[in-house]
C-alpha positions in Angstrom: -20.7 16.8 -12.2 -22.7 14.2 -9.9 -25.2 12.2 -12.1 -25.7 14.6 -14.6 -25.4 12.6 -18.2 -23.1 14.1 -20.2 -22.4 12.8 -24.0 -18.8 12.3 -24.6 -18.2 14.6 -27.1 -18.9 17.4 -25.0 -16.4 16.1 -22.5 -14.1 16.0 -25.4 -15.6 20.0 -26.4 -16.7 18.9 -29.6 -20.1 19.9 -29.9 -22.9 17.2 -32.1 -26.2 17.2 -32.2 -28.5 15.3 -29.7 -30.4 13.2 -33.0 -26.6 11.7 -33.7 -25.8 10.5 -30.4 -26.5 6.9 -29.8 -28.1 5.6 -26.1 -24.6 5.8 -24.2 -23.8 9.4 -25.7 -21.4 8.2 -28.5 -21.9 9.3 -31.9 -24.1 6.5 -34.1 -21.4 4.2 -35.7 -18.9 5.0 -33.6 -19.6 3.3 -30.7 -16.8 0.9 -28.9 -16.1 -2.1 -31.3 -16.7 -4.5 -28.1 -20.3 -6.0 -28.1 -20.0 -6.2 -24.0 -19.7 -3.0 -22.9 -22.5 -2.2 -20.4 -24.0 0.5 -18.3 -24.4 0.2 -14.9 -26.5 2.8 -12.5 -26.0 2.7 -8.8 -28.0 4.8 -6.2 -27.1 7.8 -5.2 -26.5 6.3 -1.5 -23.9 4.4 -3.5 -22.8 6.8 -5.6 -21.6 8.6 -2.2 -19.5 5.8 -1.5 -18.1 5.5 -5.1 -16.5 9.0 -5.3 -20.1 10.6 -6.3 -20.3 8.4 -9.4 -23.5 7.2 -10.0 -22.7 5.7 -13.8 -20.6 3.6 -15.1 -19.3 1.8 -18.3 -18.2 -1.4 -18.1 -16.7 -4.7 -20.3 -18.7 -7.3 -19.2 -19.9 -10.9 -20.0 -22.6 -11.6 -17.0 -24.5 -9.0 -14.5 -22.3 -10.8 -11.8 -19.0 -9.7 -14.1 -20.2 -6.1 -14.0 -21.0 -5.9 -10.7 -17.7 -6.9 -9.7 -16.0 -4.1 -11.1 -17.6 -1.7 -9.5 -15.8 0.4 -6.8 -18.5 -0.3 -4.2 -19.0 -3.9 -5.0 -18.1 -5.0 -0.7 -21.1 -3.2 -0.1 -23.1 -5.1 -3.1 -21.7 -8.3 -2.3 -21.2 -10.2 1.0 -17.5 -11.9 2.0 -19.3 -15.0 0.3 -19.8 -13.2 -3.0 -23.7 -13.5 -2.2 -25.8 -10.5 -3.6 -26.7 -8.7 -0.1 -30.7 -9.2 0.6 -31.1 -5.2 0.2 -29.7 -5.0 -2.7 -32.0 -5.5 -6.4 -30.9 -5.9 -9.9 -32.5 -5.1 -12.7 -31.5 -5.4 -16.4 -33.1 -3.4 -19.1 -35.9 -2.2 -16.3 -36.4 -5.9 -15.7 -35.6 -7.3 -12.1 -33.3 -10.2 -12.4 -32.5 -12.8 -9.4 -29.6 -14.7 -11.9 -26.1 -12.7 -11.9 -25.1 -15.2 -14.3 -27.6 -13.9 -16.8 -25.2 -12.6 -20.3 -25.1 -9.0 -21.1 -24.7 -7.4 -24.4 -24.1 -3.9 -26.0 -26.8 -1.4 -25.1 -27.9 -3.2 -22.0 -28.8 -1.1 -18.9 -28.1 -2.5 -15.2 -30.1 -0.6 -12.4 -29.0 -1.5 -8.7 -32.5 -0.1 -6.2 -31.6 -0.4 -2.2 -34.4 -2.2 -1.1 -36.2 -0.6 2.1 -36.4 -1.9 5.7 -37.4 -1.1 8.8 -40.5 -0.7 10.7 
C-alpha cells in the first residue's frame, strides 16, 4: 500500500463519495469523538524503518506527545529525548522549534530530514 492515502471507508469496502469525506478520510460528522487525534507524516527514509508506513494517526496533546509514539521515534529523538539536529518539524506546513506546542483535531505534523554533507 506504501503511502498511498486511502479513505477509510474503502478499507472497510464501503464505497462514499470523495465531497463527504472529511481531511483524514472519515465521513463528515463522523469523525473520532477525541478532539486530539492528529496526523503525523514521516519521510519515506523513515517510512522504511517504520514497516513502509509513512502516515499515521495519533492521540496526542503536544508535537513532542506524538512524536513519541511513533515506531521510529530512537531515530527522531536522541538517548536524551533531544530532537536530533537533522530532524524538522513542522505543524500545519509551519516549522515549529517547540515540541511542547498543543495539538488539536485536524492538525498536520510533517517530519523533513534535513540535508548534510559537502
Amino acid at each position: 500500500m506504501g503511502n498511498r492515502e486511502v479513505p477509510h471507508l474503502e478499507i472497510l469496502g464501503q464505497q462514499t463519495e470523495a465531497s463527504t469525506l472529511g481531511k483524514h478520510g472519515f465521513l463528515r460528522g463522523s469523525e473520532p469523538e477525541a478532539n486530539d487525534v492528529v496526523l503525523v507524516l514521516i519521510p519515506s527514509l523513515l517510512a522504511r524503518e517504520a514497516g513502509g508506513v509513512g502516515r499515521f494517526e495519533l492521540e496526542a496533546a503536544t508535537v513532542r506527545e506524538a512524536l513519541l509514539q511513533l515506531p521510529v521515534r530512537d531515530l527522531v529523538f536522541d538517548e536524551r529525548g533531544t530532537l536530533r539536529p537533522l530532524v524538522n518539524v513542522y505543524l500545519n506546513r509551519t516549522q515549529v522549534d517547540d515540541l511542547g506546542g498543543e495539538v488539536g483535531a485536524e492538525d498536520e505534523i510533517r517530519l523533513v530530514a534535513a540535508i548534510a554533507g559537502g
